[in-house]
C-alpha positions as CSV (number, residue, x, y, z in Angstrom):
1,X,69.4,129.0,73.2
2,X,69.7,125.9,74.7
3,X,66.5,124.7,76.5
4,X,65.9,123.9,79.9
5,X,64.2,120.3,79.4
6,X,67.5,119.5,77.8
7,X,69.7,121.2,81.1
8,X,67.3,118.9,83.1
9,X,68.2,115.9,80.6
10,X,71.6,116.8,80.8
11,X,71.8,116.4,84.4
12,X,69.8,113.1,84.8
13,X,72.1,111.6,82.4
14,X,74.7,112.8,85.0
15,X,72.8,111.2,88.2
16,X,72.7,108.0,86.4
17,X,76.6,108.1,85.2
18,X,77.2,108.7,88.6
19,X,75.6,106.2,90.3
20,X,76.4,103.8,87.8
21,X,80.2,104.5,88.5
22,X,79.4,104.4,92.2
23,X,78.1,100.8,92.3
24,X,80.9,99.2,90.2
25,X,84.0,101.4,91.9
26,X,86.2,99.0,93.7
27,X,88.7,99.6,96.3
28,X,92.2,101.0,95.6
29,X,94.8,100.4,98.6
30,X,97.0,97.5,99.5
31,X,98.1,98.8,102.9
32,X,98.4,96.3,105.3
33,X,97.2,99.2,107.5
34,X,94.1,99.1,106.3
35,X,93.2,95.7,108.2
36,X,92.7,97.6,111.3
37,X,89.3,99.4,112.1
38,X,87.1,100.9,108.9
39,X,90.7,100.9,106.5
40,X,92.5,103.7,105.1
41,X,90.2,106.9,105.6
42,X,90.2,108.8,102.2
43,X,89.7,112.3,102.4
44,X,86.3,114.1,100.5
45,X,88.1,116.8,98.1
46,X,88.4,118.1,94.7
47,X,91.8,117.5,92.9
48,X,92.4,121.3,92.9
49,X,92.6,121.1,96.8
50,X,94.5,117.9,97.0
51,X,97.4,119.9,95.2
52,X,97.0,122.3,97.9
53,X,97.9,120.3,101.0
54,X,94.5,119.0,101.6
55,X,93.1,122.1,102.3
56,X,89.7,123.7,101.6
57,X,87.4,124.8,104.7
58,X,88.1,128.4,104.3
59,X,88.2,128.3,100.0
60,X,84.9,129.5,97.4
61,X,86.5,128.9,94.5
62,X,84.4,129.7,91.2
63,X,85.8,127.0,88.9
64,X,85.5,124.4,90.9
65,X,83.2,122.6,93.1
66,X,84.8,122.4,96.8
67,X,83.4,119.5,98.9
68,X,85.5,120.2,102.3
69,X,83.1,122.8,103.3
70,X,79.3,123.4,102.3
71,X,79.2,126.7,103.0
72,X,82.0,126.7,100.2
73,X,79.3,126.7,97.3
74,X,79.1,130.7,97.5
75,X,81.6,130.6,94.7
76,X,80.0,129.0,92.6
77,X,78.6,131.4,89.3
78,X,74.8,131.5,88.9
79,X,75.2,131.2,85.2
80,X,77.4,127.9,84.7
81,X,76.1,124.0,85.9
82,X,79.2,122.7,86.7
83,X,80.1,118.7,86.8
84,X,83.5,117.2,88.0
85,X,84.7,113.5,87.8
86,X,88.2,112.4,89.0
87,X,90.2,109.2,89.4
88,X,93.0,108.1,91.4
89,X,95.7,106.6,91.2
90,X,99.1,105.4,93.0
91,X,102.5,103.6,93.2
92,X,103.7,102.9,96.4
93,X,107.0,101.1,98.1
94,X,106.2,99.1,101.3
95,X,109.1,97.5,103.3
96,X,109.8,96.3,106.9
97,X,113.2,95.4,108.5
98,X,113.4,92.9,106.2
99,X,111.2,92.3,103.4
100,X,109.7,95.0,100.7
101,X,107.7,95.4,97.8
102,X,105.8,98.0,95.5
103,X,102.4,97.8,94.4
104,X,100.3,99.9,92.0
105,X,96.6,100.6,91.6
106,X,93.9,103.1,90.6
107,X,90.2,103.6,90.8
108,X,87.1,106.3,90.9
109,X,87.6,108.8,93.3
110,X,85.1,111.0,92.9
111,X,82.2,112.2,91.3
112,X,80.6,116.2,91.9
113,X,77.5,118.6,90.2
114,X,76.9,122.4,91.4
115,X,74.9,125.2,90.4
116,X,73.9,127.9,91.9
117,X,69.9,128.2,92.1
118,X,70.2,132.2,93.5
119,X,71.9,134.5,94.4
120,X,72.1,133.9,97.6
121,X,71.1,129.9,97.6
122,X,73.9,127.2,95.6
123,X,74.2,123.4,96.0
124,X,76.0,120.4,94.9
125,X,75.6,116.7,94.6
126,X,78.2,113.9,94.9
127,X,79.8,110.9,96.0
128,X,83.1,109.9,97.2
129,X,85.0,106.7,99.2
130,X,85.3,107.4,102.7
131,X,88.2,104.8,103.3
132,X,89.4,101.6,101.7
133,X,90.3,98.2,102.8
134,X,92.8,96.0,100.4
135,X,95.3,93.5,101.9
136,X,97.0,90.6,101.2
137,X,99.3,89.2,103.9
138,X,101.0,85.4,105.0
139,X,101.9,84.2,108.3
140,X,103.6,81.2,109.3
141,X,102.3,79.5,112.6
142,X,103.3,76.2,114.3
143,X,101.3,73.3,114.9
144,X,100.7,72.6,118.6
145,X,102.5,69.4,120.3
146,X,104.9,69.6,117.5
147,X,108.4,70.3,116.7
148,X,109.6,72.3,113.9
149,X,106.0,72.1,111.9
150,X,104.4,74.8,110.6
151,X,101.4,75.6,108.2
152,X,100.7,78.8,106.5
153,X,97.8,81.2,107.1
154,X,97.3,84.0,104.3
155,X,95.3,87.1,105.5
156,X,93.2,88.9,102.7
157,X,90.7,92.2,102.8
158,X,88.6,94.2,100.6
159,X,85.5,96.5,100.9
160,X,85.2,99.9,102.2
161,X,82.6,102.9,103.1
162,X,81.4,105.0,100.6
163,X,79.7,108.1,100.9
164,X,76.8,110.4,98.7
165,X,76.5,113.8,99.9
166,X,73.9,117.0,99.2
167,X,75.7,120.2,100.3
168,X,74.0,123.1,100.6
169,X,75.2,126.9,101.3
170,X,73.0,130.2,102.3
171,X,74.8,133.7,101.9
172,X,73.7,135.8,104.7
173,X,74.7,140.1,104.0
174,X,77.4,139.6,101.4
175,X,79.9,138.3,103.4
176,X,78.5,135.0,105.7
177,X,77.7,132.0,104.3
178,X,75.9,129.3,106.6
179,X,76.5,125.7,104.7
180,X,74.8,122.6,105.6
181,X,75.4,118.9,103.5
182,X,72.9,116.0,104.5
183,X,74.6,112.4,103.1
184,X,74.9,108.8,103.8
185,X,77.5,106.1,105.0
186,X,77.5,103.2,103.5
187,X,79.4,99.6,102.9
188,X,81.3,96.6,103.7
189,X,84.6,95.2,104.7
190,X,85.8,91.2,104.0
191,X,88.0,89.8,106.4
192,X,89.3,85.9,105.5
193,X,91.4,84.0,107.0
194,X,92.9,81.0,104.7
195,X,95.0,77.9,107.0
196,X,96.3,76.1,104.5
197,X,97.2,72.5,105.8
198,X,97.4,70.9,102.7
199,X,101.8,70.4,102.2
200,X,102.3,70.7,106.3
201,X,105.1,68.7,107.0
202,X,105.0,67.5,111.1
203,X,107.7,66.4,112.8
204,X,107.4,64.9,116.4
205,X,109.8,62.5,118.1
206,X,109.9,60.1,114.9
207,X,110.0,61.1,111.4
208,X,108.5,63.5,109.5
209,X,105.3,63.7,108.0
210,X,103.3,65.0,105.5
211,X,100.1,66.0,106.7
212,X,98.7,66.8,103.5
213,X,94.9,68.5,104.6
214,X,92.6,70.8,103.7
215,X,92.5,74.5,103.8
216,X,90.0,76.1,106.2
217,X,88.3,79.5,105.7
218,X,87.3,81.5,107.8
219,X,85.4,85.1,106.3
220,X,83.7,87.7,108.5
221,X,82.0,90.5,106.3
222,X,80.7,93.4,108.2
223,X,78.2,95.6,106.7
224,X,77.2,99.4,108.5
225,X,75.0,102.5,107.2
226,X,73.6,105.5,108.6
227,X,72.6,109.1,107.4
228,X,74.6,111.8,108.5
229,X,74.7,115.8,109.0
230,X,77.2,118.4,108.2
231,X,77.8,121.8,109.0
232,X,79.4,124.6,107.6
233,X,80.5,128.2,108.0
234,X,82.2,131.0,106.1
235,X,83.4,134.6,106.5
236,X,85.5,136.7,104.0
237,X,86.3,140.6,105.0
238,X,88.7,142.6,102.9
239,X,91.6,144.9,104.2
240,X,92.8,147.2,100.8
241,X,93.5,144.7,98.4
242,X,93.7,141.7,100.8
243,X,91.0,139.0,101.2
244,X,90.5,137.0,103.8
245,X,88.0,134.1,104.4
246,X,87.4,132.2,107.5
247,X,85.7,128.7,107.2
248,X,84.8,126.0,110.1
249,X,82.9,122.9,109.4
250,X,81.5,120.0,112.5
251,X,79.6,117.1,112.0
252,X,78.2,115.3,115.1
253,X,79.1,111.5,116.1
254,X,77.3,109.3,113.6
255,X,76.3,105.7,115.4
256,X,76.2,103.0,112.5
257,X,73.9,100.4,111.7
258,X,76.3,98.0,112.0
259,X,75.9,94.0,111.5
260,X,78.0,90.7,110.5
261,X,77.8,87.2,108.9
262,X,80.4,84.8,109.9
263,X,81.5,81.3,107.8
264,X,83.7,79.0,108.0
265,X,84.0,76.3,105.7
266,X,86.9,73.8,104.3
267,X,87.9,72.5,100.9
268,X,85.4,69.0,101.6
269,X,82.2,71.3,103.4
270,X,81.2,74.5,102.5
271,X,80.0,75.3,106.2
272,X,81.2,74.6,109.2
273,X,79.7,77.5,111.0
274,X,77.3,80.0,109.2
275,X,76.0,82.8,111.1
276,X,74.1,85.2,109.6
277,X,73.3,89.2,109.7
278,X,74.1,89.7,113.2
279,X,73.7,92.7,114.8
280,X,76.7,94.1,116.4
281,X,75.5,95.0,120.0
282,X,78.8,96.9,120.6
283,X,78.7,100.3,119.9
284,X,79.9,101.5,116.8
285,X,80.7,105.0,115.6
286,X,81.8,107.6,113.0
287,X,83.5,110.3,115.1
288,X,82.7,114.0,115.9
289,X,84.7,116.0,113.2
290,X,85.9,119.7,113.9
291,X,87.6,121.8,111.0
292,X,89.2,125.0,110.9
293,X,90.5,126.5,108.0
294,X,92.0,130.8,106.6
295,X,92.7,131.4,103.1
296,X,94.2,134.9,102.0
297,X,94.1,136.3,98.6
298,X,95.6,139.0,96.8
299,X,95.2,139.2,93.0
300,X,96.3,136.2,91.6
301,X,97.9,134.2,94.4
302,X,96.0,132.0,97.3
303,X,97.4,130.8,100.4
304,X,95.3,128.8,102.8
305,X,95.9,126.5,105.7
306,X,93.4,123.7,107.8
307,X,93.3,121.9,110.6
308,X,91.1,119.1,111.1
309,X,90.4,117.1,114.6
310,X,88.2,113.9,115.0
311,X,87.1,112.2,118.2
312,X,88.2,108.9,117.1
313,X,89.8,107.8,120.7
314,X,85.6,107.6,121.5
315,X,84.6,105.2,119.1
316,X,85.1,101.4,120.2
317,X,86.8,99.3,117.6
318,X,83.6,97.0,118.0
319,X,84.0,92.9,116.5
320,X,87.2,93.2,114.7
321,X,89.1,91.5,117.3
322,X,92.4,93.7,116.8
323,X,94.8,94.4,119.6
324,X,95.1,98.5,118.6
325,X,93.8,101.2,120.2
326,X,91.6,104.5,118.0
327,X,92.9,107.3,119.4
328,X,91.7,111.0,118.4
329,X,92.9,112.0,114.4
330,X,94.6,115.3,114.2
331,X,95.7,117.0,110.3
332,X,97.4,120.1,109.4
333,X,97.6,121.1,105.9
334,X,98.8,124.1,104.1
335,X,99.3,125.1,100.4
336,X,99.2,128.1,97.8
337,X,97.8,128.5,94.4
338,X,99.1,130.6,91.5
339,X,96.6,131.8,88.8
340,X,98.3,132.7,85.3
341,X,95.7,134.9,83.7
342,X,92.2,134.9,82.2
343,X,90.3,132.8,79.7
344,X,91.9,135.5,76.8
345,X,95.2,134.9,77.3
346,X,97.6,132.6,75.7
347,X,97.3,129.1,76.4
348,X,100.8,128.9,78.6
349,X,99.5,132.0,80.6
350,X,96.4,130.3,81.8
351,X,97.8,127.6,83.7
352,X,97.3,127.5,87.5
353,X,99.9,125.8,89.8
354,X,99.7,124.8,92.8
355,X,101.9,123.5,96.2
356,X,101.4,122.6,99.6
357,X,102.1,120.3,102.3
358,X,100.4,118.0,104.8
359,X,100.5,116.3,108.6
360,X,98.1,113.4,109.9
361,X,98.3,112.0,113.2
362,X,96.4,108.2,112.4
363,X,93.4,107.2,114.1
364,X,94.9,103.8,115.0
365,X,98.2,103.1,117.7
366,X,99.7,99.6,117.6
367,X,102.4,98.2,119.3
368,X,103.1,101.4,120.9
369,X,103.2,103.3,117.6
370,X,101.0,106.4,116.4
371,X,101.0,106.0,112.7
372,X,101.9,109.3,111.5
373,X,101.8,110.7,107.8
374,X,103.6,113.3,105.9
375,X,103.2,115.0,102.5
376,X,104.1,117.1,100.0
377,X,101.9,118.0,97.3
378,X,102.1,119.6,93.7
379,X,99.0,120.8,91.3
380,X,98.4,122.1,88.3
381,X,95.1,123.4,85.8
382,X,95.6,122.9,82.5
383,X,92.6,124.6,80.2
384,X,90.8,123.0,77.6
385,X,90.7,125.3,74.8
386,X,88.8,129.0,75.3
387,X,86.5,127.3,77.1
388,X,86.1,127.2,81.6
389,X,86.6,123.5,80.9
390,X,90.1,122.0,82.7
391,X,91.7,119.5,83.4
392,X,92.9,119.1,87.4
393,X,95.8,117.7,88.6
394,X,97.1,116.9,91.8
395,X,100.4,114.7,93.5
396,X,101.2,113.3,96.3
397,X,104.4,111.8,97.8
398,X,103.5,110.7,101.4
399,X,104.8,108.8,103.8
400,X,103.4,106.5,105.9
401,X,104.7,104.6,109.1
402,X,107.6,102.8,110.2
403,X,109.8,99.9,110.5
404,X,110.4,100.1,113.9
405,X,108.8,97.4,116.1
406,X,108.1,95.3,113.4
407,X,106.1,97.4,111.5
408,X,106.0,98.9,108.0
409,X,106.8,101.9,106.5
410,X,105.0,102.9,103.1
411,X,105.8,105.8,100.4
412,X,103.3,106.8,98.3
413,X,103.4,108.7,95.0
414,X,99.3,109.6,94.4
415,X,97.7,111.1,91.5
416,X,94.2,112.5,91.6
417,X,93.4,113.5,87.6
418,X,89.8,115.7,87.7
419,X,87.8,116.5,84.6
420,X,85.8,119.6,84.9
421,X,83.1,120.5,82.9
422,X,81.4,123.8,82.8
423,X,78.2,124.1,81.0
424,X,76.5,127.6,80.3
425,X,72.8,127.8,81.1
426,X,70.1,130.2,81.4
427,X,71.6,132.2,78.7
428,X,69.7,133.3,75.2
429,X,71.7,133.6,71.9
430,X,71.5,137.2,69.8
431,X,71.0,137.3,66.3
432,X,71.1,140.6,64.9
């Protein structure tokens, strides 16, 4: 038997991992998209449903730990504590009409632990990014008054929002399950801009000239929380063999605590201008999210499809001084799931695979330009031995903008690798 003081060690050892992890985790994009408004948004999900299209509101698995919904928890067995951390990880090709490049990176994507307390109560706790900034860009401008001369000015970005959530999900006569998730939104975005006078060569009506300066800097670092409610329903009927669930989750508009400091500063002074914490008196917003989700299941196989709508095109892009429009953020995702066979089968026959596809409408329009996303998506569930244990994984090859207009297109190949860990409790050993 293994006691309960050492189940409650077990998962304070897990709360501290996980906020340890939290605190160090860096961003992990270099999309020059993800200059404009709060960066890339990354979506809160379990490797097992990012190999499924990005779907999950309608899904209660019970070997994983779904995060899209909170009614999702209903799954979840009353005997096993269960505890998932995943990474992520990517390679992707950016190019414009003329110039490309690929770029690599990886980083913590998510950390989750569930149990169910009852039999008709279950719960989880985690934390995952909510979107990333990481950018590194160079522009040439010229030098007013002047012919020909030009200095460069390099654009660079970090920071993002991260989010800790605690879902919640209430089974009401066997087959509704009312979910609510209470969390908090939380972080900061670096904006610097680098002119770099120091080998400008002027040229006016005489000769040429080397200007030889300083660089100036100018950073802006804006900083926003604010807690945040979620809501979540489920309904699952039968018709012979068939299952069918029904899931819808909403969260309300979120306004953020928003606020900015603002230096400049050159290679000789370290200020010029220092303003510091300033509120932003603009408004400031996380949207009003609707999803809508239908899974179907017959013996082994899963299909399941979402939609997802957010009131973006009401939230003012508030002091980043961008010429883009947030328009409202449309998905559509849909994918199936294969299940081998059971724990006492054969290694090869207890594999689960996994395949699905995805559409995004972006929250941002520049120059003209919604900037769509497509993707395909593979998974697979590869046990650990006789044990629930697995290990998740999940790819991505998306695609991401264009080239018209001067913009950039971007292909991504994304990994998310999960560890799942299922630990037995409230269970006595027999000796006979």
């Amino acid at each position: 038997m293994i006691e309960y003081s050492a189940k409650l060690k077990a998962i304070a050892t897990s709360i501290v991992l996980m906020l340890s992890l939290t605190i160090s985790a860096q961003n992990s994009t270099s999309s020059p998209y993800s200059l404009y408004g709060m960066g890339i948004l990354a979506p809160k999900e379990n490797a097992a449903a990012a190999g499924m299209g990005h779907t999950g509101v309608a899904l209660a698995p019970s070997d994983w730990v779904n995060i899209a919904n909170p009614a999702a928890l209903s799954g979840l067995d009353s005997l096993t504590f269960y505890f998932n951390f995943q990474v992520k990880a990517f390679y992707a090709h950016e190019a414009t009409s003329s110039h490309a490049q690929s770029v690599y990176s990886g980083n913590i994507d998510g950390i989750t632990m569930g149990f169910r307390g009852s039999k008709w109560w279950a719960a989880c706790i985690g934390y995952a990014p909510y979107s990333t900034v990481g950018y590194n860009m160079t522009e040439k401008k010229n030098i007013a008054g002047t012919a020909n001369s030009w200095y460069d000015i390099y654009y660079t970005g970090s920071g993002g929002l991260q989010q800790a959530f605690f879902n919640n999900a209430v089974t009401l006569f066997d087959h509704i399950t009312l979910g609510i998730g209470a969390g908090a939104i939380w972080g900061s975005i670096s904006k610097k801009e680098t002119a770099d006078f120091s080998n400008t060569e002027i040229t006016t009506f005489g000769p040429t000239v080397l200007l030889g300066g300083e660089r100036v800097y100018n950073l802006k670092k804006y900083t926003m929380n604010n807690w945040y409610l979620e809501y979540g329903i489920q309904f699952d009927f039968n018709i012979g063999k068939n299952n069918f669930r029904l899931g819808a989750t909403f969260s309300d508009r979120t306004n953020m605590h928003s606020s900015y400091d603002h230096i400049v500063s050159n290679d000789i002074s370290s200020e010029l201008f220092f303003d510091d914490v300033t509120p932003l008196e603009e408004e400031f917003a996380v949207p009003r999210m609707y999803a809508g989700g239908l899974a179907y299941t017959r013996g082994k196989f899963t299909a399941t499809c979402d939609y997802h709508f957010n009131e973006w095109g009401d939230v003012l892009n508030v002091k980043f001084g961008e010429s883009i429009n947030f328009r409202d953020n449309h998905s559509i995702g849909g994918g199936m799931e294969w299940r081998c066979g059971r724990r006492e089968d054969p290694f090869y026959k207890r594999l689960t695979f996994r395949l699905g596809g995805y559409y995004e409408s972006s929250y941002i329009k520049m120059r003209g330009v919604t900037l769509g996303s497509y993707a395909g998506t593979l998974g697979i569930t590869i046990p650990m031995g006789r044990s629930a244990n697995s290990i998740v994984i999940g790819y991505e090859y998306r695609k991401r903008g264009t080239t018209f207009n001067g913009l950039v297109e971007e292909k991504f190949n994304n990994f998310k690798i999960a560890l799942n860990i299922h630990e037995t409790w409230f269970m006595k050993s027999k000796f006979d």
